[in-house]
N, C-alpha and C positions, 0 to 999 in steps of 0.2 A: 504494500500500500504506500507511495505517496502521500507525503505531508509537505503544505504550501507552510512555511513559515518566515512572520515578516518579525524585524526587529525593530523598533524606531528606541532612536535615542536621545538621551537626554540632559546636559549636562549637571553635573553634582557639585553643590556651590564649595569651593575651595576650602580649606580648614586655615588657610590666610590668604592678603589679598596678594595677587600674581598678574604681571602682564599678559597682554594676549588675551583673544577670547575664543570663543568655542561656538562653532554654529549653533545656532536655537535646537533646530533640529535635522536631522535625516534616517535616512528607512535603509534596509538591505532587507533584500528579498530574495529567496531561494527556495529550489525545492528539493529535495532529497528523497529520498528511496527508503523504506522499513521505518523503523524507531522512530523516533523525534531526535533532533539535531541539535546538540546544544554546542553553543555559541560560545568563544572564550571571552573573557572578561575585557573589555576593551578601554585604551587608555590615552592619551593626549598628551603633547608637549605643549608648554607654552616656548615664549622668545626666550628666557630666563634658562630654561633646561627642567624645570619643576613637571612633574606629572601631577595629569587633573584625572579625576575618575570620569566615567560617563554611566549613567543609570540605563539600562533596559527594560524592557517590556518585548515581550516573545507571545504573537500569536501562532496558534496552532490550528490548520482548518483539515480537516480529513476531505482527501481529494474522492470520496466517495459524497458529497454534497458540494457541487459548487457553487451555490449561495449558502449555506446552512450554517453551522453554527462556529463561532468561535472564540478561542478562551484566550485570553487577555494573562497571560502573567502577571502578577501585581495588583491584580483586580479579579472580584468577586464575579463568578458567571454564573448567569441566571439559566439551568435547564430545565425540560421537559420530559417525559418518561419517550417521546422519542429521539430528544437530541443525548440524552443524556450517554449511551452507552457509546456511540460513535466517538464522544469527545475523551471518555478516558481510554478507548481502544486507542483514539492519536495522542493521546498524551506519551504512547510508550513507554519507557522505564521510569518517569517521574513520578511521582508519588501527589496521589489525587483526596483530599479533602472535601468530602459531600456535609453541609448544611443541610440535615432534612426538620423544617418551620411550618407553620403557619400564618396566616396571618394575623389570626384572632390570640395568639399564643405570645402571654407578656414578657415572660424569660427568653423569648425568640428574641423579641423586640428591643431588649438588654442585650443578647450578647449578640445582635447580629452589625454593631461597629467594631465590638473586637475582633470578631472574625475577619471584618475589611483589614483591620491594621495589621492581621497576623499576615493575609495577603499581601500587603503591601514589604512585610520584613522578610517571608520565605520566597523569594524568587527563585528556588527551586522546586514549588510545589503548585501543584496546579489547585486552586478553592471552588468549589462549587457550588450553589443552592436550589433546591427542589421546593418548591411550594408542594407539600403534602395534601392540595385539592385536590376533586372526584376528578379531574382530569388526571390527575397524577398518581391516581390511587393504584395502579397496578403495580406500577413500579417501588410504590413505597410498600406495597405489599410484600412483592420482588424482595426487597432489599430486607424484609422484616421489620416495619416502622414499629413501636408499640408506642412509644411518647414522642413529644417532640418537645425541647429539640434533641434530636439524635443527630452526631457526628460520624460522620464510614469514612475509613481510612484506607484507600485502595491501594495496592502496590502489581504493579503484573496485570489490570484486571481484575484482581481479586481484594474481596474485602479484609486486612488483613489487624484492625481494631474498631472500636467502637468506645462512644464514650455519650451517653446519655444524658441530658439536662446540662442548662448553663453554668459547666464548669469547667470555666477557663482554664484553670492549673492543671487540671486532671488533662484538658484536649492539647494544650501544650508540651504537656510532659509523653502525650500518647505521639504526638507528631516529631517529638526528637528522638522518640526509642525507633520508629520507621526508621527516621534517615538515619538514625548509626547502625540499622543492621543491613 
């Protein structure tokens, strides 16, 4: 399978101030063949010789949809019990983070900015969220919802934790035992 993956960049405000400046922005676009493609860490000279960092964001679109759906690095994506299994099949080996909410559900409604901000620090992880509506009920069926919110922590395809109710410490500590194993 084909994954279309675009990077756009961004630059990371200096830790002092440094001549030189850094375009706003630009894209690189590729596509690659199996897996998802992870990109190395990219870096910038100024006039001086000093290195600036550059921030990323990596979309992933499964060349099996060529309008459909796609996930944002760094940012929370909203699916549906149809987009949903196409986007972690393209995620490949990274490790996928499912928010399964409500809307009517107030502990949702609490932790669903920490989940943004956890997005926005693991740029190696892809975050998810399901609305657990009668639209979506197979799939949270699928998945085994009993409350919400329930957290799935996929690796491979497969669900490989779980962490029930708005508890951040608990879904944090579950997302770094993934990526150290």
């Amino acid at each position: 399978m084909a994954l279309q993956i675009h990077q756009v960049c961004r630059p990371v405000p200096p830790s002092s101030p440094s001549i030189g400046s850094l375009p706003s922005c630009f894209t690189k676009q590729s596509t690659v063949a199996g897996d998802s493609h992870r990109f190395p860490s990219m870096m910038m000279f100024n006039k001086n010789g000093s290195r600036r960092g550059l921030s990323s964001s990596v979309k992933v679109r499964s060349s099996l949809e060529t309008a459909g759906p796609t996930v944002v690095v760094g940012q929370v994506t909203e699916v549906s019990q149809d987009t949903f299994w196409p986007l972690v099949n393209a995620a490949g080996d990274k490790i996928v983070v499912l928010d399964m909410y409500t809307q009517w559900c107030g502990p949702c409604k609490v932790i669903a900015p920490k989940f943004k901000e956890m997005s926005e620090k693991y740029l190696d992880v892809v975050f998810l969220k399901l609305d657990c509506n009668q639209e979506n009920k197979a799939l949270a069926k699928e998945l085994g919802i009993k409350v919400v919110p329930t957290f799935k922590i996929l690796k491979d395809s497969k669900v490989v934790k779980e962490v029930t109710g708005a508890k951040l410490d608990k879904l944090v500590g579950a997302i770094e035992e993934v990526r150290s194993s």
